[in-house]
N, C-alpha and C positions, 0 to 999 in steps of 0.2 A: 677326652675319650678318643683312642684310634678311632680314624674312619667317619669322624662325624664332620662334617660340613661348616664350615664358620657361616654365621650369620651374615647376609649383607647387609649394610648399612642401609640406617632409612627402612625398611621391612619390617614387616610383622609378620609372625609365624601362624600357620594354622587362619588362613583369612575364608572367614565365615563369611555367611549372607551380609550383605548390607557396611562390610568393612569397608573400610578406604587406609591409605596412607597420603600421606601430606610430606613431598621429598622436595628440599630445596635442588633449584634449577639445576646447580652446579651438579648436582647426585643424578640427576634425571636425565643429563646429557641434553640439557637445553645450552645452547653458547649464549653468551653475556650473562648468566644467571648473577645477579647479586644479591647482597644480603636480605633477607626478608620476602626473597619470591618463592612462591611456592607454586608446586604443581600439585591438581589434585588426580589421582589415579586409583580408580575404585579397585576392589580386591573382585579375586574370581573366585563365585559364589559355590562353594564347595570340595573337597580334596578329590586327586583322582582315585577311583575306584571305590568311591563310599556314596553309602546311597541317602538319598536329601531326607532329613527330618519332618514329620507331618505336626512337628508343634507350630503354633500359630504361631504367626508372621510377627518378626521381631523388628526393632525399630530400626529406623534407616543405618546408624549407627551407634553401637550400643555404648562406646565409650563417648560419646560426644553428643552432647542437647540438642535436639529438633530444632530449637532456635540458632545454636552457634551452627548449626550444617548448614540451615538456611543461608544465613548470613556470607558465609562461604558462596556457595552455590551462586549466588546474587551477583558476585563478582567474575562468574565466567562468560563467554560467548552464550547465545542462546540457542546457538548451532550444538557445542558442548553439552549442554543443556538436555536438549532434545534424546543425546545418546544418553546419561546416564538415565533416564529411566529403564532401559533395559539391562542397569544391572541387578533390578530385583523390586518384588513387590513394592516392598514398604519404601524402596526410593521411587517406585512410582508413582505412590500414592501421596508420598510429602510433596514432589515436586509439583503433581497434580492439586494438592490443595488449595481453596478456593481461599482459605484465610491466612496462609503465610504467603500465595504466589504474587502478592501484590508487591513484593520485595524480588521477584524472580525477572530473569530476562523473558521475553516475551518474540515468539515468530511467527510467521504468517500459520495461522489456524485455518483458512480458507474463505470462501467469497460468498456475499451475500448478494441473492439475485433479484433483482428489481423485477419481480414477476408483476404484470398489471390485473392476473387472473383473480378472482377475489377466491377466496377460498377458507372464508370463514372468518377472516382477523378484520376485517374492515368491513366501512361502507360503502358501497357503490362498485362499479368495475373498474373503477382505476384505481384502486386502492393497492396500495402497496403491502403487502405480506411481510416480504425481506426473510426468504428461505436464506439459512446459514447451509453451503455445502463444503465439507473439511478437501484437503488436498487428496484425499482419496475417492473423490466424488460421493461420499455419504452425509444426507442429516446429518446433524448436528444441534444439539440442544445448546453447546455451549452458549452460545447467547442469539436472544431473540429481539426484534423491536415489535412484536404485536401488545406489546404494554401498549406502543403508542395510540393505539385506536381506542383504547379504554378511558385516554384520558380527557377533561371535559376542555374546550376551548380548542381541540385540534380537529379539524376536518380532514380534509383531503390533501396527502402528502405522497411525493416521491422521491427515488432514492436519487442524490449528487454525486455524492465524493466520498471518499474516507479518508481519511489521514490520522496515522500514529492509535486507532483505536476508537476516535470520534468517527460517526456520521453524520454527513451534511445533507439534509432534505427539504425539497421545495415547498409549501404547507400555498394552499390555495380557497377558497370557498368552493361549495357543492357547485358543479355548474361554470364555473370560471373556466375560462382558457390560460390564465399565465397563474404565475404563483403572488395571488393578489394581497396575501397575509405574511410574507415575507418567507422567511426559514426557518425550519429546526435543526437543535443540533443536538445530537443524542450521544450517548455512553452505553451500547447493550448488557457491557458486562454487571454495570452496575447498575443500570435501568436510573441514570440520571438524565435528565433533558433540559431543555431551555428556547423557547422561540425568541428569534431574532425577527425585528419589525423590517418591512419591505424597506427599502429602500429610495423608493421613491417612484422608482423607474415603471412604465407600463407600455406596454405593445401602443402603437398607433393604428387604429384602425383604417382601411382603407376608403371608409366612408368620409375621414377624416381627411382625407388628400383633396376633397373637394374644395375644401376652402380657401386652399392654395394657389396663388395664382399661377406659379408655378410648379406642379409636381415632382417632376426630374430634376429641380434643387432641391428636394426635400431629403437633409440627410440628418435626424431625428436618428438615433439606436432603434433597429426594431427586432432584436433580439439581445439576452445577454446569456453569459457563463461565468459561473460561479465556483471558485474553489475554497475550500477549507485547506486552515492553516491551524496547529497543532505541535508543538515540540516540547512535551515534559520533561525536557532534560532540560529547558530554558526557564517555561513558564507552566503554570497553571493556568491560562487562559489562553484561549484562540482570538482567530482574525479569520476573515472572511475579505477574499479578494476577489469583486464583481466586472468584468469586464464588459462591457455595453457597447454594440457591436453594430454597423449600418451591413446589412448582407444583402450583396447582389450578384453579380459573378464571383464574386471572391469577398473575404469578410475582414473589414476594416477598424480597429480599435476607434471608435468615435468618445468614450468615458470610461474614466476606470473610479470607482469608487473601493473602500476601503472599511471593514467594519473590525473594534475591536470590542472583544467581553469586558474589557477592563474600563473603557469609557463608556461603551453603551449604545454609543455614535456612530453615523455613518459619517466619514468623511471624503470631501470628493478630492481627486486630483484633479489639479489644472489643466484638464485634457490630456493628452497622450503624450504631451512634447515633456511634460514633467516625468512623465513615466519611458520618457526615451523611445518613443516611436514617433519612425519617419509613415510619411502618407504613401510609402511605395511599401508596408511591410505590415503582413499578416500573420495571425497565430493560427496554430493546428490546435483547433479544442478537440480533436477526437481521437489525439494519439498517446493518452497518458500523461500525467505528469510525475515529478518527485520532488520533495523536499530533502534538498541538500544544502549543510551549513546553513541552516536557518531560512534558506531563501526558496520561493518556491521557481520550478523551472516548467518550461512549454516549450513544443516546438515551435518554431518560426521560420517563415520565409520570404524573402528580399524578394521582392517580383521584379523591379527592373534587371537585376544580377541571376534570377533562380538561384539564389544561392540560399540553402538551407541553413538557419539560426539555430541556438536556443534563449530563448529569453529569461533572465533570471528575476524577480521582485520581491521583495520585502515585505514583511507583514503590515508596516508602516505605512506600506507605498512610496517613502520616502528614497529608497535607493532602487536602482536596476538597469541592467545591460545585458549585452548580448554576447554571447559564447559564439566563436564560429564552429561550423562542424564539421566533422572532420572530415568529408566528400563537400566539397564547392556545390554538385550536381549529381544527388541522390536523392530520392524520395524518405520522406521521414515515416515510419513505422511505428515509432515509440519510443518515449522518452520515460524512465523508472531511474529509481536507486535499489542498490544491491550491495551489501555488504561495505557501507559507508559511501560506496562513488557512484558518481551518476552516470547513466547506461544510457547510450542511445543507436534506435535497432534502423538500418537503411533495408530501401528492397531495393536490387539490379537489375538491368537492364541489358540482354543481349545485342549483339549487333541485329537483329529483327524488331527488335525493340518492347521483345517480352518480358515478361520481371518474372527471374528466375530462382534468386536465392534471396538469401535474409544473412546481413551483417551485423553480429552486433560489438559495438565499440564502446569502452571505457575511458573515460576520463579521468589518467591516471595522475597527473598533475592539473589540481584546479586554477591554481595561481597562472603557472604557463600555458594554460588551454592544451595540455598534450593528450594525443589521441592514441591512445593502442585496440589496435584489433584484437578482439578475444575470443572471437568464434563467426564462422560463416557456415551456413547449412541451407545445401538448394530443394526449392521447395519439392521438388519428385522425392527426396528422401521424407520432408516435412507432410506433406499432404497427397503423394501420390497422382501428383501433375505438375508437369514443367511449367506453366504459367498460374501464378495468380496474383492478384492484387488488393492493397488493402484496404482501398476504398470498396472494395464489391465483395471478394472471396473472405478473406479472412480479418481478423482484427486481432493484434497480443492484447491480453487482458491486465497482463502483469513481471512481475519478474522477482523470483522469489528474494527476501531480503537478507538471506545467508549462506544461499545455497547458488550454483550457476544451474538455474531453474528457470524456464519463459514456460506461461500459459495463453491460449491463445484459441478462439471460438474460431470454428471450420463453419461459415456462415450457410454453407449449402445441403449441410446435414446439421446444423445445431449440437455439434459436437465439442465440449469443452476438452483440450488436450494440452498435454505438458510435454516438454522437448529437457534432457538432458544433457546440456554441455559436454559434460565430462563422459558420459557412456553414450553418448549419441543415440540414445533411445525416446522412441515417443510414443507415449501412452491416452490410451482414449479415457479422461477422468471421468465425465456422465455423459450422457445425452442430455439435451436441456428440455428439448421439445417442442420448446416457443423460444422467439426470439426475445431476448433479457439483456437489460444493461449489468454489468458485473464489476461489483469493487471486491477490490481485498480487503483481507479482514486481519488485524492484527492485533490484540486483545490488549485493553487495556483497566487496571483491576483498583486503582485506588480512585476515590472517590475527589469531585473538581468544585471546589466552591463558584467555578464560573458555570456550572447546572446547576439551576436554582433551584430544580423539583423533582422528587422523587417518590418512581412507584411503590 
């Protein structure tokens, strides 16, 4: 017919609610496209100048089964993800679903706060709550741990670590100073759990130094730090990596022990020289970690050199070394992963010797240890003063895992806030109110034969 328009290839005409098209690469203007890649590209939810139907919400795709959408879906980024829910109800409601998203990619949902206030879920005043708050600073029901105080056999617990969707918490008796009952390790989304037995390890008291005939050789661990290890793209089981520490001016690797779900066992290292530490090199337990390629990483630093590390270890305990990084002589701020590679954030130092900005560096080749800078932002833009520090002022909380996103508590107003890379905007997400320890939360929905018990 004159005058009518040829179809483009790959399209579909008249793209309703909820359509998509499926174009291979080569159609979509992606380079290298080969055979069998496909792009997925939702349609725009209604024609111009026609006004939206009030019949009830139709399925996410009506030519194609909730299950094959899924399945699709499954194999995007979780960044991708994130945006097609705003191509329409019913895609936000499938994507939202609690019983196919176990097959879905999964992004930081937001942080659960180690609040000590009791406020109804436990007992006593150290009880942990574990308020979920989403990246918009709101409640959040998505998942809760106040199951845990329901259950019989758990006392008094606080929150550790998270990793990949698990939480790791210290479990103690009424009354106790360390966590004398070992660990738990929980799943909120699917309210699975399981305690892990102590270790062995316990504070010395200092009534205890008396017996000593010399005190000042007394170098016993008298504190430790504990991380959770978790990679479901590996295992179905975790590890728990306990580090046991003499603190005095500076805090020294004295044991490193090792626990897996899969054995039961705690196992020790052979002191620190098995896990590759020298007597002149300390870790940073308070600046974040990440698991990357299986391994988990910390900051460290060389005290004879000042030279800033990162230390990498094995779930095993069996392998580990050390990264250099990539200023000789910077203070470490934080160590995260973000969008597969590991991030590590310095603060600077003017010639007065104030710390004025925040660097953060990627680790764009792991094998070559190569360092690229990806963003510097001085803190008068950050926090509205040219000096701070992150021992005192402030603390990053996180760094989101798909987005160039850092979250980071302004410790002198208890202000939880986010900094945007790419728009160099920073946003106040809540007020906290009380000072709170904060993990990220990243949901994780199928159920772990290494949680024995469920609410």
């Amino acid at each position: 017919m004159p005058g009518k328009k040829a179809a483009v290839p790959g399209r579909r005409s008249g793209g309703g609610i909820g359509r998509f098209w499926l174009l291979p690469a080569a159609a979509s203007g992606c380079s290298g496209g080969g055979i069998g890649r496909l792009r997925l590209r939702p349609a725009i939810p209604g024609g111009r100048g026609k006004r939206q139907s009030s019949a009830p919400a139709a399925a996410a795709a009506p030519s194609l089964p909730d299950d094959a959408l899924v399945d699709i879906l499954s194999r995007v980024p979780a960044r991708s993800l994130c945006r097609f829910k705003c191509v329409s109800k019913a895609w936000r409601d499938l994507i939202a679903d609690r019983l196919r998203c176990t097959n879905l990619p999964q992004t930081l949902a937001g942080f659960f706060l180690n609040d000590i206030r009791n406020n109804g879920g436990g007992v006593g005043e150290h009880r942990v709550v574990g308020h979920l708050v989403d990246t918009l600073g709101r409640f959040t029901p998505l998942a809760s741990i106040s199951f845990l105080g329901k259950q019989p056999g758990i006392e008094e617990f606080s929150l550790f670590h998270s990793c990949n969707g698990l939480l790791l918490f210290g479990h103690k008796r009424h009354g106790d100073k360390y966590d004398s009952l070992g660990y738990i390790v929980c799943n909120p989304a699917t309210e699975q759990w399981v305690a892990v037995p102590n270790s062995g390890w316990k504070p010395f008291s200092l009534s205890g130094l008396e017996e000593i005939e010399d005190p000042a050789s007394y170098t016993e661990p008298n504190s430790r730090f504990t991380y959770l290890i978790f990679d479901p793209a590996v295992s179905s089981h975790f590890q728990l990596v306990e580090f046991q520490m003499w603190m005095e001016n500076v805090q020294y690797v004295e044991e490193v022990q090792i626990y897996s779900s899969q054995t039961g066992v705690w196992r020790w290292c052979n002191g620190p020289d098995e896990c590759g530490f020298e007597e002149d090199e300390g870790i940073s337990f308070f600046t974040g970690s990440a698991l990357v390629n299986g391994m988990l990483h910390l900051g460290a630093t060389r005290f004879a050199t000042h030279e800033e590390l990162i230390i990498a270890v094995d779930g095993q305990g069996r392998e580990c070394w050390f990264i250099s990084g990539p200023e000789k002589r910077a203070d470490v701020a934080f160590v995260g992963q973000s969008q597969g590679c590991l991030h590590y954030m310095t603060q600077h130092r003017d010639s007065t010797s104030e710390m004025t900005a925040l660097s953060i560096w990627v680790l764009q080749d792991y094998d070559a240890e190569e360092w690229v800078l990806k963003h510097s932002v001085t803190f008068l833009q950050l926090f509205g003063r040219t000096n701070c520090d992150v021992e005192f002022d402030y603390k990053v909380v996180a760094i989101h895992p798909d987005r160039n996103l850092i979250f980071f508590v302004q410790r002198w107003d208890l202000k939880l806030k986010s900094y945007d890379m790419d728009t160099k905007e920073v946003c106040v997400v809540r007020t906290l109110g009380i000072y709170c320890d904060i993990c990220p939360y990243v949901p994780y929905f199928p159920e772990s034969s290494a949680l024995a018990y469920k609410h």
